[in-house]
Steps between C-alpha positions, in 0.01 A plus 500: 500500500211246405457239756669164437221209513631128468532317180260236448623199332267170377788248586246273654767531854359413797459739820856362640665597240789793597433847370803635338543802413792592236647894508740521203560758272523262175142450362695186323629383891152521614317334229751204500470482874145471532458289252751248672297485797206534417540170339539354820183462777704598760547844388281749378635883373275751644674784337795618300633829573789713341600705822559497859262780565210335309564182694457656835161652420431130390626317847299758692184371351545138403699249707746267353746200572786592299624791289752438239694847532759631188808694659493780198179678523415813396485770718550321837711192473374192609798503760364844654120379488574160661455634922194658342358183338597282806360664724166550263501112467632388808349124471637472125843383385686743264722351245780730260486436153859582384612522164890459577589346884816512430565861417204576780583333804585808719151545418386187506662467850341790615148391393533216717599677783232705494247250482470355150399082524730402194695642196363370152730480195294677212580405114555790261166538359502283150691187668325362802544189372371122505586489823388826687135455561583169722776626690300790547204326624678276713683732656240725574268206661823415737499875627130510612493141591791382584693155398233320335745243432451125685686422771761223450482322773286580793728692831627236721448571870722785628883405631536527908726755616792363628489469825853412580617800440523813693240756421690770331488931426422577221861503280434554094151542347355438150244652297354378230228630257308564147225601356441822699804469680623852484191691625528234799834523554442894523308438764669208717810750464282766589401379818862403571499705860853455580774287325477084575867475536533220262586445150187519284516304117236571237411287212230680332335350126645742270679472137879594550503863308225596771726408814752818461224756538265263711774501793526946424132467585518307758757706661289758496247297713747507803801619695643149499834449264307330190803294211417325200680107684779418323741194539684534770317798706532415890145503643540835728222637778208695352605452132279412239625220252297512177481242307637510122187462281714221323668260784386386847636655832652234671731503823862349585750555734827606378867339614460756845159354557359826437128460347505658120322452171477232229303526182362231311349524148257192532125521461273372797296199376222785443655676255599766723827719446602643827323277681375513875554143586901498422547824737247379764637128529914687492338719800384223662823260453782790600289676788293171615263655812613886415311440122170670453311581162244727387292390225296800328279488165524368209423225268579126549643295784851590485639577863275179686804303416712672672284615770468145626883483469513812766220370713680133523756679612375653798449825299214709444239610226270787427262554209306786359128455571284467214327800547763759385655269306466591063517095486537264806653206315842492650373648889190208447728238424679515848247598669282205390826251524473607919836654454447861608481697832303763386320608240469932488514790273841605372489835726482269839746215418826691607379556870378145487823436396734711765268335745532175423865486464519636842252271653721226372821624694 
């Protein structure tokens, strides 16, 4: 096979810009693709490439900050390459162009678990649209640099724990993550040692037709009893809650005061649809000093809401550090507000976690 030496384009980008590389088998895809971006000075295409195999020869010569990977390949499937390609690129994000999400996301699902950043929705060639290149761009320069978006208004100091109230176990935790969310949550579950005891909820950023096979996945990930939350569900020990990808996960207690599930269908004020600030702030106002929260990546601020909700309430936060995280918008955000613990790689946060719910007995 002839050796695969970078494209050199006269875009006039500076150094800074991120090499992309784009592995799809439609020449049209491609084309389209690079154009887009190289449009824009903060990317620059350093190759286009039909197959998986082709693109590893590539990655073991050149280095790059983010490939844009098609599912349907031929010969090896971008699915079956993507271990291969991580590991090749290990600093670089890896992003799945898919044609149809909605008829992939078992696959889709499974990309993220094993490592893929994001999931892009890909136009049939012939009708990217008006519209496309932006969203395309945009979401692309959110992925490798996080929320670029101002803040709007600037974090007021963090709330004191309450101190007149007794210092409680740990007694119903909450989860919340995006962007890269499933790879992480792979590995917080992974390093799950022995089961917390508690009731665990889960509101991860995901579009509703994805939640069905995202909680099969996630099942997968651990010996824990793992549900799709639905209205009514009483909150049992070592049972995952998922949130529905179309309503928030919210908590009540029922006429025998037993602690069970409420969904809500309203957006958080950022858009967001589950949302991490409903669960976290219905954690902290049904379990008080027993709330904790785990905030992993993703985009945004969503879950510094409710964190300071749990911490007011003599609860307890822990964040994702921003070194394994894909983005560390949503970890930064409470870390920066003063409202987390601990900030550690997905893989350590569970024995933090056991720990620190003993420590508080």
């Amino acid at each position: 096979m002839n050796a695969i030496g970078p494209i050199h384009f006269s875009t006039g980008h500076a150094a800074s810009a991120a090499r992309v590389l784009v592995v799809d088998d439609s020449v049209v895809v491609r084309t389209v693709i690079a154009r887009i971006l190289n449009s824009d000075p903060a990317f620059t295409v350093v190759e286009k490439i039909n197959n998986a195999e082709q693109a590893l020869h590539y990655l073991a010569a050149f280095p790059v900050d983010l490939v844009l990977l098609d599912i349907e390949l031929p010969g090896q499937s971008g699915l079956a390459a993507l271990p291969a390609i991580l590991k090749a690129c290990p600093r670089a994000k890896v992003a799945i162009l898919s044609g149809n999400c909605e008829a992939g996301s078992a696959v889709a699902i499974q990309a993220l678990a094993l490592g893929a950043s994001d999931i892009l929705s890909k136009p049939c060639s012939g009708s990217f649209g008006q519209q496309f290149p932006q969203a395309l761009i945009e979401r692309l320069k959110r992925l490798l640099h996080g929320d670029l978006s101002p803040l709007q208004e600037l974090p007021s100091p963090p709330p004191p724990m309450a101190t007149d109230s007794v210092q409680l176990p740990l007694a119903c935790l909450g989860i919340g993550a995006s962007t890269g969310g499933i790879h992480a949550l792979g590995m917080l579950f992974g390093g799950l040692s022995e089961p917390l005891g508690v009731p665990i909820l889960l509101t991860q950023h995901l579009p509703a037709s994805f939640t069905p096979y995202f909680a099969q996945q996630l099942a997968l990930m651990t010996s824990l009893k793992v549900k799709v939350a639905e209205p009514g569900d009483l909150l049992q020990p070592d049972t995952v809650l998922v949130a529905p990808g179309d309503a928030n996960l919210r908590l009540r207690r029922d006429f025998r005061r037993r602690v069970c599930v409420q969904l809500t269908s309203e957006p958080t004020p950022s858009g967001n649809l589950p949302g991490v600030d409903p669960m976290f702030s219905s954690i902290a106002g049904i379990y008080g000093a027993g709330g904790a929260g785990i905030v992993l990546t993703g985009m945004g601020r969503d879950g510094m809401a409710g964190a300071r909700d749990i911490v007011a309430a003599g609860g307890w936060v822990v964040a994702q550090d921003e070194a394994s995280s894909v983005v560390w918008g949503m970890p930064g955000a409470v870390v920066t507000a003063g409202l987390s613990c601990a900030a550690l790689e997905p893989q350590r946060i569970m024995d933090f976690v056991a720990l620190q719910g003993r420590v508080r007995s």
